[in-house]
MARBA-3410 file (N, C-alpha, C, O; in Angstrom, 1 decimal):
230
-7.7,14.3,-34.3,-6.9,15.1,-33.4,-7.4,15.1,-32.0,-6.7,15.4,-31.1 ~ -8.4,14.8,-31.8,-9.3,15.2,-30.3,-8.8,13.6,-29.8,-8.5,13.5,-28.6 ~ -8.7,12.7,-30.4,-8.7,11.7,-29.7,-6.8,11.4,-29.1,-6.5,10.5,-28.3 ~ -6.0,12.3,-29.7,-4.6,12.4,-29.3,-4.5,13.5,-28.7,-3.4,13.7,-28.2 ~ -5.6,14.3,-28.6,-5.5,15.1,-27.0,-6.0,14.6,-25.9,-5.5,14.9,-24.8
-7.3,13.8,-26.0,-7.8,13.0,-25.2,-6.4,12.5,-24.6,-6.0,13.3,-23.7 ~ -5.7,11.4,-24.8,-5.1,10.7,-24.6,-3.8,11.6,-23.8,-3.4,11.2,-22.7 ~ -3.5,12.4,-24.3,-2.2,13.3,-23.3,-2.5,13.9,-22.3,-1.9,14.3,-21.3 ~ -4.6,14.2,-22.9,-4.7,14.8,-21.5,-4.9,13.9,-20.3,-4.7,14.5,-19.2 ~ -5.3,12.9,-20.3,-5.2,11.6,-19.5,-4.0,11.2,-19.2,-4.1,10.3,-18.4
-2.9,11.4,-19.6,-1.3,11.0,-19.4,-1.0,12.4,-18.3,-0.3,12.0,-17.4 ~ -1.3,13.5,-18.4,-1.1,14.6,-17.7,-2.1,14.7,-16.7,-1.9,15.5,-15.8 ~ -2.9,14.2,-16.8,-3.9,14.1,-15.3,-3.2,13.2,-14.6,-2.4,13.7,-13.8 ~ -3.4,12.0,-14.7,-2.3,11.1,-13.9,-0.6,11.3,-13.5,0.0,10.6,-12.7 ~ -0.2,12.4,-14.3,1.3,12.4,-14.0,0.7,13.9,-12.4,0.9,14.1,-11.2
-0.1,14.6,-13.3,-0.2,15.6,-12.0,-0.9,14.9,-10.7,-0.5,15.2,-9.6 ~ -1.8,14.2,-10.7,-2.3,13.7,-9.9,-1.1,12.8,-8.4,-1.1,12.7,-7.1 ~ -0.1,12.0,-9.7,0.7,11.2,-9.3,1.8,12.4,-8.2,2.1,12.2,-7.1 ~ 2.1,13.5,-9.0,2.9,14.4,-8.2,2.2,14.8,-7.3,2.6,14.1,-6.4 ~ 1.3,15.3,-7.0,0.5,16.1,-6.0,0.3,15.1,-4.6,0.2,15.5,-3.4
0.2,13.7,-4.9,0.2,12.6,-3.9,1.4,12.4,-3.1,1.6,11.9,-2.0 ~ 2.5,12.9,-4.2,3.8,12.3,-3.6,4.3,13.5,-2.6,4.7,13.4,-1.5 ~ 4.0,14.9,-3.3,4.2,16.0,-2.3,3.2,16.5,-1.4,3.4,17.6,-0.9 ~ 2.0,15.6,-1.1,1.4,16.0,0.2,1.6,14.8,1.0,0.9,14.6,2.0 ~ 2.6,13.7,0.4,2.8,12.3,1.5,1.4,11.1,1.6,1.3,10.3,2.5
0.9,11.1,0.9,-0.6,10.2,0.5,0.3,9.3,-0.7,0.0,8.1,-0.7 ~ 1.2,9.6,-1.7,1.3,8.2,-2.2,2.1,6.7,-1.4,2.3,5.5,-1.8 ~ 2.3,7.1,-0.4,2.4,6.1,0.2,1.2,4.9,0.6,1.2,3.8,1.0 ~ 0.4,5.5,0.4,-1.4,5.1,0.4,-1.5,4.0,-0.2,-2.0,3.0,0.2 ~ -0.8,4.2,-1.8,-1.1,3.0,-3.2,0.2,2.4,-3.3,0.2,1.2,-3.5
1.6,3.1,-3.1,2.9,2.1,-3.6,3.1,1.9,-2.1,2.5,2.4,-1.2 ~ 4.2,1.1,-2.3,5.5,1.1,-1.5,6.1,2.2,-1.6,6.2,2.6,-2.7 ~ 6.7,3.1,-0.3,7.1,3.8,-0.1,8.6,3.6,-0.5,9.2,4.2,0.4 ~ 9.5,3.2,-1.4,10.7,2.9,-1.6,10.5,3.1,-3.0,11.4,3.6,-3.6 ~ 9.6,3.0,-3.7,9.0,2.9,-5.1,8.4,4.6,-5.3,7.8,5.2,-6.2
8.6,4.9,-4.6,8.0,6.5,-4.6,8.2,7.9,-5.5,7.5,8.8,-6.0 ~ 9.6,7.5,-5.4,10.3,8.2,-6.1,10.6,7.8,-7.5,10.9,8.7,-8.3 ~ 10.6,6.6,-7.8,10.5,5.9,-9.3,9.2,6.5,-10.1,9.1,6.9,-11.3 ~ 8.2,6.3,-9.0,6.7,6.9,-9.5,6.5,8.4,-10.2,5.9,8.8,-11.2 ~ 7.5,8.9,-9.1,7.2,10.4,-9.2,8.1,10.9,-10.2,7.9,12.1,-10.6
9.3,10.2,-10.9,10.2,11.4,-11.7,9.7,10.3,-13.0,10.3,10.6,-14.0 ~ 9.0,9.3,-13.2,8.1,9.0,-14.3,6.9,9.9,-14.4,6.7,10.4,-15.6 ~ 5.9,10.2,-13.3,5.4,10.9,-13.7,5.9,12.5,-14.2,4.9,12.9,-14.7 ~ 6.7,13.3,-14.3,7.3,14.2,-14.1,8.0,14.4,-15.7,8.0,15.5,-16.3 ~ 8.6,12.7,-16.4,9.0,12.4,-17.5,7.8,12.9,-18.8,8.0,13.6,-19.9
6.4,12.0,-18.1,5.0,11.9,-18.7,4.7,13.3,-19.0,4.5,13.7,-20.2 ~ 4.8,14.3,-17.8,3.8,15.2,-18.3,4.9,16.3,-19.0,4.3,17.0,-19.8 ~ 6.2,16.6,-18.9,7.2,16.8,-20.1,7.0,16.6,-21.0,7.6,17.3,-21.7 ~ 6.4,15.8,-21.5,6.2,14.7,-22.9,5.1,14.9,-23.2,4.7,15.0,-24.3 ~ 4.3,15.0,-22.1,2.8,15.8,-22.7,2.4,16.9,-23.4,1.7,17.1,-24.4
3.4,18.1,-22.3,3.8,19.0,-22.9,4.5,19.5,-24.0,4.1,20.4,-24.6 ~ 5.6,19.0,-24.2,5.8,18.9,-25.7,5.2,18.0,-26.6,6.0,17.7,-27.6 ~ 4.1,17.4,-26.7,3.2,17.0,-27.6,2.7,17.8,-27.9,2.7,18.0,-29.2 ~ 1.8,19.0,-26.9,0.6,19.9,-27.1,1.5,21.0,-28.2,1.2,21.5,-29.3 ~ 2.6,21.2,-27.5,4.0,22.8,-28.0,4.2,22.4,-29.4,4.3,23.3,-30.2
4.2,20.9,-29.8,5.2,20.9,-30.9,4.0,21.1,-32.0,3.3,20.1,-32.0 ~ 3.7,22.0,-32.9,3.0,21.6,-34.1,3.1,21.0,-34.6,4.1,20.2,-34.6 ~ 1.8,20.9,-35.9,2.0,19.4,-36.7,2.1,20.4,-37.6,1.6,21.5,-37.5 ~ 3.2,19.4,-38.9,3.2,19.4,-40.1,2.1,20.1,-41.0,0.9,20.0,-40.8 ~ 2.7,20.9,-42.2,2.1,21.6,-42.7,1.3,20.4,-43.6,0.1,20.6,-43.8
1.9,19.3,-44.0,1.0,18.2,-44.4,-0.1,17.9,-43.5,-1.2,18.0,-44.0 ~ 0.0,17.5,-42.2,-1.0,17.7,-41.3,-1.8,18.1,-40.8,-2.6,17.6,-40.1 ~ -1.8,19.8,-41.2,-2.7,20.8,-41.1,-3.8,21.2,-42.5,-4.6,22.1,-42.6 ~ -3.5,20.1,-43.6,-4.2,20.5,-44.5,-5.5,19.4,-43.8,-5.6,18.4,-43.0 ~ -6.6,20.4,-44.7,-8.0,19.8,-44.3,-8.4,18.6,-44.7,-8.7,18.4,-45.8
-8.5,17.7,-43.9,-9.2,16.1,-44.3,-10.4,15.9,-43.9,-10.9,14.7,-43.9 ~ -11.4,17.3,-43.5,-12.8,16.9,-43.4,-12.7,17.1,-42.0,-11.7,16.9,-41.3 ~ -14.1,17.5,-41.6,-14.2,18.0,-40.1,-14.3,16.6,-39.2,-15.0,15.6,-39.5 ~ -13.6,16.9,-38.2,-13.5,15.5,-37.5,-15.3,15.0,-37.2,-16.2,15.9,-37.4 ~ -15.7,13.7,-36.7,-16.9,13.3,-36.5,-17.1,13.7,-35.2,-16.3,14.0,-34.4
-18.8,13.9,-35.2,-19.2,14.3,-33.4,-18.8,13.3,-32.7,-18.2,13.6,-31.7 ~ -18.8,11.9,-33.1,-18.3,10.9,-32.3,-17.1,10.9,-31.4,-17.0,10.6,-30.2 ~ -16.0,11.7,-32.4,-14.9,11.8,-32.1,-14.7,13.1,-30.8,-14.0,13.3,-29.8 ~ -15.7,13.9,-31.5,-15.4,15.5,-30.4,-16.3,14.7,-28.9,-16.1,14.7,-27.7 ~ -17.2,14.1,-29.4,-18.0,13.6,-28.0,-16.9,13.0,-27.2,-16.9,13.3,-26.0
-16.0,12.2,-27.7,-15.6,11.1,-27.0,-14.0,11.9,-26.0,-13.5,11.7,-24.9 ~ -13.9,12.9,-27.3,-13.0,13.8,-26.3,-13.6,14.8,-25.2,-13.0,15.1,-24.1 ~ -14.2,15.0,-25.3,-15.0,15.9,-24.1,-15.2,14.9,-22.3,-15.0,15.2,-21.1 ~ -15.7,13.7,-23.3,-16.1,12.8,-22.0,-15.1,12.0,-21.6,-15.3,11.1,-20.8 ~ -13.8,12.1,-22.1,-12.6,11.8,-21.2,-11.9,12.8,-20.6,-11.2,12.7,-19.6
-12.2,13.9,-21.2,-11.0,15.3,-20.2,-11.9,14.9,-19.0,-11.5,14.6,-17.9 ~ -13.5,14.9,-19.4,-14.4,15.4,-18.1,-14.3,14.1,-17.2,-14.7,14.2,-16.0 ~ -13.7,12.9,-17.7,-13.5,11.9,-16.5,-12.7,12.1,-16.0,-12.6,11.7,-14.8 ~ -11.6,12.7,-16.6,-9.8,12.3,-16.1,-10.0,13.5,-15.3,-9.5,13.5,-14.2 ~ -10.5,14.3,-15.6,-10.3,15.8,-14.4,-11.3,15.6,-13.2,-11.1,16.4,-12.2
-12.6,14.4,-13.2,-13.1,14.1,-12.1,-12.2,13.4,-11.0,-12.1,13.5,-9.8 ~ -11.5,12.5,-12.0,-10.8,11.1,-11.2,-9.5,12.2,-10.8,-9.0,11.7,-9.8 ~ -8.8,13.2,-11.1,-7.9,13.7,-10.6,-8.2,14.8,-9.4,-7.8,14.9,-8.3 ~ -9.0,15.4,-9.9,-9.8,16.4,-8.5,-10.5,15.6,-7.5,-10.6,16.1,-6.4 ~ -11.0,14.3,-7.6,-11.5,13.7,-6.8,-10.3,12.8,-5.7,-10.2,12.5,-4.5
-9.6,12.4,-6.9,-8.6,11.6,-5.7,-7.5,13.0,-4.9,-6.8,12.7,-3.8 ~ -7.3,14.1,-5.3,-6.7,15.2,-4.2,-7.4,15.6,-3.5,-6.8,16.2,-2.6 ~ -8.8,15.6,-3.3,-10.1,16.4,-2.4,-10.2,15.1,-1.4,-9.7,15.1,-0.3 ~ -10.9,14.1,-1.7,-10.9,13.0,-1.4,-10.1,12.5,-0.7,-8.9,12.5,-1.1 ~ -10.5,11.9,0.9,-9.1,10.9,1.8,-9.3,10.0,1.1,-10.3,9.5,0.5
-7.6,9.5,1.2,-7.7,8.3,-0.1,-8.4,7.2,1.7,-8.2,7.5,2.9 ~ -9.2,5.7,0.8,-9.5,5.0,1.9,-8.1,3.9,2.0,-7.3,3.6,1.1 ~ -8.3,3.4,3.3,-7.3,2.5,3.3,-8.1,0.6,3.0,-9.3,0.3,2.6 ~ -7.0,-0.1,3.3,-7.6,-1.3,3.4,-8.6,-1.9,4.7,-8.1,-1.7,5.8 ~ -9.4,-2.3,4.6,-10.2,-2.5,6.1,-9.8,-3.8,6.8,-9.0,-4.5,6.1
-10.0,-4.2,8.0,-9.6,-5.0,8.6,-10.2,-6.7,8.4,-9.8,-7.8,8.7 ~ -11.5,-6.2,7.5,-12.6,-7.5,6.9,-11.8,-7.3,5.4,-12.3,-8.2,4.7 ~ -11.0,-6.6,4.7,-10.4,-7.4,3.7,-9.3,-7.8,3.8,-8.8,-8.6,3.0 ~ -8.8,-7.4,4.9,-7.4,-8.1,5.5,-7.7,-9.7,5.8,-7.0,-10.5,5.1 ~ -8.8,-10.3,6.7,-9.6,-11.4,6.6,-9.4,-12.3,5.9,-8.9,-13.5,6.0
-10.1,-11.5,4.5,-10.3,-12.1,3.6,-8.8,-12.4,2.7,-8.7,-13.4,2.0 ~ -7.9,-11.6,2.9,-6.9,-12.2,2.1,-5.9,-12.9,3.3,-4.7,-12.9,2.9 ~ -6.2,-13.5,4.5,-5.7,-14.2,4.5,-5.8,-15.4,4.7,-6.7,-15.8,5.4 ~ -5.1,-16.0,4.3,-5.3,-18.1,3.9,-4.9,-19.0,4.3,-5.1,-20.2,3.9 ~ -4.1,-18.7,5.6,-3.4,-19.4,7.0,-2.3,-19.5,6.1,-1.4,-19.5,6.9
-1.8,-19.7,5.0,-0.2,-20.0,4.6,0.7,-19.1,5.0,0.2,-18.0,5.3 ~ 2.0,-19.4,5.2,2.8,-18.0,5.8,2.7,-17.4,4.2,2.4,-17.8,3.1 ~ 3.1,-16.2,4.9,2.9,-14.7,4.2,4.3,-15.3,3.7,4.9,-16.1,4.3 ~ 4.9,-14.5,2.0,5.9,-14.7,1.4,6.7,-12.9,1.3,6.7,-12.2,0.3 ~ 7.2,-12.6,2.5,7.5,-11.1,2.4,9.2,-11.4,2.0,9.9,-12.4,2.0
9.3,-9.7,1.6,11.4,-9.9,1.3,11.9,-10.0,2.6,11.1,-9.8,3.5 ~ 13.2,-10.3,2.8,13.5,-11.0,4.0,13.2,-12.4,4.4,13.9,-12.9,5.2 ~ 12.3,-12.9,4.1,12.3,-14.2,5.2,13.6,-15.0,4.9,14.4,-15.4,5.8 ~ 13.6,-15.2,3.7,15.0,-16.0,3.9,16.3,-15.9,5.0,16.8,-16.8,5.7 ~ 16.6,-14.6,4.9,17.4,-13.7,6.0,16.7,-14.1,7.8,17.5,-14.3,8.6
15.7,-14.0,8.1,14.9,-14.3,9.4,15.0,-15.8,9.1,15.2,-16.4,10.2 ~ 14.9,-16.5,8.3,15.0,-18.0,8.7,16.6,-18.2,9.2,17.0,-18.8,10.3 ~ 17.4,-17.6,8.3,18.4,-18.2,8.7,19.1,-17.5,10.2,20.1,-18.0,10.8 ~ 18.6,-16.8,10.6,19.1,-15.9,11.9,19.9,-14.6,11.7,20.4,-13.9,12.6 ~ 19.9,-14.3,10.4,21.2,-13.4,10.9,20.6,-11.8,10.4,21.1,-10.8,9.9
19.3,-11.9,10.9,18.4,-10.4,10.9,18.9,-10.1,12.3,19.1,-11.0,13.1 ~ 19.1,-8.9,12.5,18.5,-7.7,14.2,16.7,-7.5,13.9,16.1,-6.9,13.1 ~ 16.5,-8.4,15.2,15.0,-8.1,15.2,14.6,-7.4,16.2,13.5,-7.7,16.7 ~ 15.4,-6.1,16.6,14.9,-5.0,17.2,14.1,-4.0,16.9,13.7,-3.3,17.8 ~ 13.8,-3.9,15.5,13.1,-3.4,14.9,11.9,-3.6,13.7,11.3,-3.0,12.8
12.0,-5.1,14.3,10.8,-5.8,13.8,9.3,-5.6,13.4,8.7,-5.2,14.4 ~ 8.8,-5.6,12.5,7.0,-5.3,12.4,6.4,-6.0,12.9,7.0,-6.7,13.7 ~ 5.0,-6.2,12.7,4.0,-7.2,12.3,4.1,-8.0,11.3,3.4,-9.0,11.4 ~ 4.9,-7.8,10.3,5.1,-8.6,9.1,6.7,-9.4,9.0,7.0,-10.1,8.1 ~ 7.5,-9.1,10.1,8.4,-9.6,9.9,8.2,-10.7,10.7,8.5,-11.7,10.2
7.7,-10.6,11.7,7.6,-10.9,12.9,6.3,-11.9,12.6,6.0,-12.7,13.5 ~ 5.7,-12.1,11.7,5.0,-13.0,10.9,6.2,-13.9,10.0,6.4,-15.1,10.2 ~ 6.7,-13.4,9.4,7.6,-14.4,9.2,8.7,-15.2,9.6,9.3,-16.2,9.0 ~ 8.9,-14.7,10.9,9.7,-15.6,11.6,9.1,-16.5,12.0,9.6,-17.6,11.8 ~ 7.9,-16.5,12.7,6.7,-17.1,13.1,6.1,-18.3,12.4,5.6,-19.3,13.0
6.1,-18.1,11.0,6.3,-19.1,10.0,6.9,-19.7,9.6,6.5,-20.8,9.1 ~ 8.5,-19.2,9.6,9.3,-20.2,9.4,10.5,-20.4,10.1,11.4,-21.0,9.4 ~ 10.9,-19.9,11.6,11.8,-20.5,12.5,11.6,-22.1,12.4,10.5,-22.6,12.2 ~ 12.8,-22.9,12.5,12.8,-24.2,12.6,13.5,-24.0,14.4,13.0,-24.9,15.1 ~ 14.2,-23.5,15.0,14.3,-23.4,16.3,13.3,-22.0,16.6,13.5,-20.9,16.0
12.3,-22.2,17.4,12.0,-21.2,18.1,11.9,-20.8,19.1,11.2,-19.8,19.4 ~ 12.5,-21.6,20.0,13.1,-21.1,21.5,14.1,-19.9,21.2,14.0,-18.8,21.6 ~ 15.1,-20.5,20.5,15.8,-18.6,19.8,15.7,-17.5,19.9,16.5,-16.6,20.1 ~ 14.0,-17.5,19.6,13.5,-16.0,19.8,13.0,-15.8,20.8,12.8,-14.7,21.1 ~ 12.4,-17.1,22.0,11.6,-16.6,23.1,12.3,-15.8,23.7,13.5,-15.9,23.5
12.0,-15.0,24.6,12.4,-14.3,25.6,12.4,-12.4,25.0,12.7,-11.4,25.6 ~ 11.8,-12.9,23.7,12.3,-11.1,23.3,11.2,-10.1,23.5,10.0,-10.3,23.3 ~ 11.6,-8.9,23.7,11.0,-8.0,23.9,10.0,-7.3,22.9,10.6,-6.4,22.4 ~ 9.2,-7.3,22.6,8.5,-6.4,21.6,7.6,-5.6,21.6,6.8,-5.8,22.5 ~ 7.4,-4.4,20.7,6.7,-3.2,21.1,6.0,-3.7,19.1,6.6,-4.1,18.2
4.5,-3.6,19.2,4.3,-3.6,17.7,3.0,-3.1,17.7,2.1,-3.5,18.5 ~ 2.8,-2.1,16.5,1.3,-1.6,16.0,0.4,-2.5,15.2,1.0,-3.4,14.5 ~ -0.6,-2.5,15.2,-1.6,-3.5,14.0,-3.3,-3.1,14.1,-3.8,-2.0,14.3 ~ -3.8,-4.0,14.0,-5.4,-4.1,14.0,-5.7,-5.4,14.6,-5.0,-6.4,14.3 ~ -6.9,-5.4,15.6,-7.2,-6.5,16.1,-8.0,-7.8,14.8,-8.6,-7.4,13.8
-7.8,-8.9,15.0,-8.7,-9.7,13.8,-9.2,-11.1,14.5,-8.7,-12.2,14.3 ~ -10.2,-10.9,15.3,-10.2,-12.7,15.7,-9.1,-12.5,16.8,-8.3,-13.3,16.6 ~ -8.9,-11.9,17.7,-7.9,-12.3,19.1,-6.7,-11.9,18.3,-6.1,-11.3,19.1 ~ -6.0,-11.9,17.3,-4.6,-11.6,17.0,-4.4,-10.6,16.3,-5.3,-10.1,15.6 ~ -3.2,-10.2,16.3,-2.7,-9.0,16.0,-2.3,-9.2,14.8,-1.7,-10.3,14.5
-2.4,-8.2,13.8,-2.5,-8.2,12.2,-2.3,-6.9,11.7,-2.2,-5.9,12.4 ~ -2.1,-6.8,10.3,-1.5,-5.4,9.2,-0.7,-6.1,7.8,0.1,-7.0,7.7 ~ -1.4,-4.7,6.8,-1.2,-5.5,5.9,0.1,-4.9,5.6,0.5,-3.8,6.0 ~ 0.7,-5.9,4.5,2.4,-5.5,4.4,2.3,-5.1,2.4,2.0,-5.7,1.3 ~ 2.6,-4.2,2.5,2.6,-4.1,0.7,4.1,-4.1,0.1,5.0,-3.3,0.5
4.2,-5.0,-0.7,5.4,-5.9,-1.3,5.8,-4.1,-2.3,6.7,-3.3,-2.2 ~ 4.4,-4.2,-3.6,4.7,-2.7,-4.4,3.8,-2.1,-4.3,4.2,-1.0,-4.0 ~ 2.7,-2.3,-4.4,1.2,-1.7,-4.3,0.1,-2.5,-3.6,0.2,-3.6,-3.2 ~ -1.0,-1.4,-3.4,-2.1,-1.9,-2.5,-2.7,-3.4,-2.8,-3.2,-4.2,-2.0 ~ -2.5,-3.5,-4.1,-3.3,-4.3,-5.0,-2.7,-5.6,-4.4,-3.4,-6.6,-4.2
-1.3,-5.8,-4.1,-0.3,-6.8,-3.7,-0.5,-7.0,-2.1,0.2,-7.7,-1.4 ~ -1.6,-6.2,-1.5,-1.2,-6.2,0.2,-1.5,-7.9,0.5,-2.2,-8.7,0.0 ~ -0.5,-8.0,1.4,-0.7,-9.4,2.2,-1.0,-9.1,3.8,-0.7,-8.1,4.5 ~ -1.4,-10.1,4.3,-2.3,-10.2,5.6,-1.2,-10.9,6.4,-1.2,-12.1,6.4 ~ -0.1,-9.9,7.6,0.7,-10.5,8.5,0.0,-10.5,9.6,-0.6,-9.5,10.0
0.0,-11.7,10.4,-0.9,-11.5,11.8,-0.2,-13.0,13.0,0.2,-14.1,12.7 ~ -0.4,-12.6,13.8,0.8,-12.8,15.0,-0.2,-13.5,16.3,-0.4,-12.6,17.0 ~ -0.8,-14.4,16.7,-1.4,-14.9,17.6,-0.9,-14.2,18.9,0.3,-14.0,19.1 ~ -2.0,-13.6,19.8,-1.9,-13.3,21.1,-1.8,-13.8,22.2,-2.6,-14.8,22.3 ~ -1.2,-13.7,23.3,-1.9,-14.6,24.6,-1.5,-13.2,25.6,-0.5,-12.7,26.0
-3.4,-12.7,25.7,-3.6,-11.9,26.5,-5.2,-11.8,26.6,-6.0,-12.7,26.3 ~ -5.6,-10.3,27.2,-6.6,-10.6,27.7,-7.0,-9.6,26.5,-6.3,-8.6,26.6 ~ -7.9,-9.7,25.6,-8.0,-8.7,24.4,-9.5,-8.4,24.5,-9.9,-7.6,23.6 ~ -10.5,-8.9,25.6,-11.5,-8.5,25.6,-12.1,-6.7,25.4,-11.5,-5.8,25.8 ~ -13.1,-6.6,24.9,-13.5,-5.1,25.1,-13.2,-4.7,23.1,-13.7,-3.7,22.5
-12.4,-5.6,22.8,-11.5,-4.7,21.6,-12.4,-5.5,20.7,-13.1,-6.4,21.1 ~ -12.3,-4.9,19.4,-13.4,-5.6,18.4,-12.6,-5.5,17.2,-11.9,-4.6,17.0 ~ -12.8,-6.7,16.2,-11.9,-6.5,14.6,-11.9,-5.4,13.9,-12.8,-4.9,13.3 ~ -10.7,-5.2,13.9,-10.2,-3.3,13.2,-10.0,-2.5,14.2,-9.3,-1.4,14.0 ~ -10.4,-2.7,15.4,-9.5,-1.9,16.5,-8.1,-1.6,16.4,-7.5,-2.5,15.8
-7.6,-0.8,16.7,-6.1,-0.2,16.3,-5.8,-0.4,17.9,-6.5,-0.1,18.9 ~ -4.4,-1.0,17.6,-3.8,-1.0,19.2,-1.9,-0.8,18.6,-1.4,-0.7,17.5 ~ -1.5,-0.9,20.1,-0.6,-0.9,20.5,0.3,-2.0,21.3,0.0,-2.1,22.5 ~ 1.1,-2.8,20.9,0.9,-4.5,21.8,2.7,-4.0,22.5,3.7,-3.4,21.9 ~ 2.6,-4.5,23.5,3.7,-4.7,24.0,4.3,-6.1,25.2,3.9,-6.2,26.3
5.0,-6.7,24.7,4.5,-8.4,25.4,6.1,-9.1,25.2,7.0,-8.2,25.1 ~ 6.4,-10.2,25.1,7.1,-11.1,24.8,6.9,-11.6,24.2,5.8,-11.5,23.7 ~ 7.9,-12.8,23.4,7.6,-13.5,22.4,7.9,-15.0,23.3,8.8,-15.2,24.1 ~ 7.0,-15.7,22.9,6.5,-17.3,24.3,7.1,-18.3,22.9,7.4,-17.9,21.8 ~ 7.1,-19.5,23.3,6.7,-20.9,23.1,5.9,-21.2,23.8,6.0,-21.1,25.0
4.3,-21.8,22.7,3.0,-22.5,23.5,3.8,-23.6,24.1,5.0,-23.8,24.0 ~ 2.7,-24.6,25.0,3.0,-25.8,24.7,3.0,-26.9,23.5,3.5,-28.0,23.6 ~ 2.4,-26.3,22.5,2.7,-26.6,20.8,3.9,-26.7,20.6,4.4,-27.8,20.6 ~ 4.5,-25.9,20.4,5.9,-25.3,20.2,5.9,-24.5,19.4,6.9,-24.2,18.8 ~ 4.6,-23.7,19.2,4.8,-22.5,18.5,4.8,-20.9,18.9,4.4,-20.4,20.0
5.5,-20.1,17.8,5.7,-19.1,18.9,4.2,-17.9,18.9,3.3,-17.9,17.9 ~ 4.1,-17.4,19.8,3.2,-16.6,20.3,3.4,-15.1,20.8,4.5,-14.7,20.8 ~ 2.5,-14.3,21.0,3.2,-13.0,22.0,2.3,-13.0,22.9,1.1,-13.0,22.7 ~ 2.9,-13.0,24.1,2.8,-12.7,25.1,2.3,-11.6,25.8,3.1,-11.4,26.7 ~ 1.3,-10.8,25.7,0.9,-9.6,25.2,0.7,-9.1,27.1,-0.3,-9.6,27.8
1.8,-8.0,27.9,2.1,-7.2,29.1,1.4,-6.0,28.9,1.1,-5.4,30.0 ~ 1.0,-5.2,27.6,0.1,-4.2,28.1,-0.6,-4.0,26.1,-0.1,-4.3,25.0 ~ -1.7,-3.4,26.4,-2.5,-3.1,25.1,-3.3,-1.9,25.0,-4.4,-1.7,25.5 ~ -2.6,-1.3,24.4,-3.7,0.4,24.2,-4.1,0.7,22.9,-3.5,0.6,21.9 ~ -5.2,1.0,23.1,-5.7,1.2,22.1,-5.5,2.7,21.2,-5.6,3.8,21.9
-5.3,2.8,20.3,-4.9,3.9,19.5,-5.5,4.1,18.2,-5.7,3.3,17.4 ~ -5.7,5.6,18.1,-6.1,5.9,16.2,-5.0,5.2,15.2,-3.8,4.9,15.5 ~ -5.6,5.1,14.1,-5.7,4.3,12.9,-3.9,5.3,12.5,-3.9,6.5,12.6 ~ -2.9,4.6,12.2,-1.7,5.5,12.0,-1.7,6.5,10.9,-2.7,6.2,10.2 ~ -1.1,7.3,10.4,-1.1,8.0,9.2,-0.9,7.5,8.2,-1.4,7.8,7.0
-0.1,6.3,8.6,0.4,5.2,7.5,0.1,4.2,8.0,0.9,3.7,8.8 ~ -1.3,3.2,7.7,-1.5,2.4,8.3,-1.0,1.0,7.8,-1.7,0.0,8.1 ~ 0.4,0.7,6.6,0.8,-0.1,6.1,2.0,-0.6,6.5,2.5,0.2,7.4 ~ 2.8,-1.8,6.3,4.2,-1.8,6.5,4.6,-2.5,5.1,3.9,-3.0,4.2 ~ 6.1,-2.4,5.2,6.5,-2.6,3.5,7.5,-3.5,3.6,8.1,-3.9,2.5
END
């Protein structure tokens, strides 16, 4: 019996945990923010179902005596309530951490980034007035005319990495973040990798033929609330 409370009680730690994230605005931290609400009325399902596991008794067949359960068994239920209620009180007390700008680095591998949309930005027929860092990496990747885009205006947040401008884009979860990052042509001295800015510039053709930003002013700024794009 301890080991099928163990287990619900671990299904209702995570379903409360999972609500408490969504109504203080932190599960945006781990999913995609479009996926949020899928999370949240699953968890919501979970711990309904938890609760009527605990509510419903068992069978009068089930309550007859089959011998006192083993210490093993009461031990092992003890040391899961006591993890699941550390890992639940700890991740509501606790700022959740974000991704850093040395694992952003590391996940990325010079291939263009594979975000939703590109197909749509290859072919032209996106409004890129409200473009990201991640979108704006994918055009970057895969325009076959890119004179098209020069001349445009852009305002975009990120983190400095090596001279260019970067942030990670999460497809569903953190676990999935990919590394969008945008070559600069400006003066970015002073700033260091993981600096949080503000870029405001043009979008160039080098003499390569690749596109660039042209970067007309850069301020630096705290780390956003939401330091992801989706």
């Amino acid at each position: 019996m301890s080991f099928k409370y163990l287990g619900v009680g671990l299904a209702s730690a995570l379903s409360v945990l999972t609500i408490m994230l969504t109504v203080t605005g932190r599960l945006q931290l781990y999913i995609n923010t479009s996926q949020a609400w899928f999370a949240c009325g699953m968890a919501v399902l979970i711990l309904l179902g938890s609760i009527a596991a605990i509510a419903i008794r068992p069978s009068d067949h089930d309550d007859h005596d089959h011998g006192s359960p083993s210490r093993a068994g009461a031990v092992a239920g003890v040391v899961g309530a006591a993890v699941a209620t550390v890992v639940a009180v700890g991740a509501l007390i606790l700022p959740p951490a974000t991704l850093s700008a040395e694992l952003a680095m590391e996940r990325d591998t010079g291939t263009p980034p594979l975000f939703a949309g590109a197909d749509d930005v290859q072919l032209g027929v996106v409004d890129t007035s409200k473009f990201g860092v991640g979108d704006w990496s994918a055009v970057f990747a895969t325009a076959t005319n890119p004179e098209r885009y020069a001349g445009q205006t852009v305002t975009l947040t990120g983190f400095m990495t090596d001279g260019s401008l970067s942030r990670l884009v999460i497809t569903h979860c953190v676990v999935d973040a990919q590394t969008a990052t945008l070559p600069l042509d400006g003066d970015v001295s002073g700033l260091a990798t993981g600096d949080w800015v503000e870029i405001t510039g043009d979008v160039e053709v080098d003499s390569d033929g690749r596109l660039t930003i042209a970067a007309t002013g850069i301020t630096p700024i705290d780390e956003p609330e939401d330091p992801y794009e989706y």
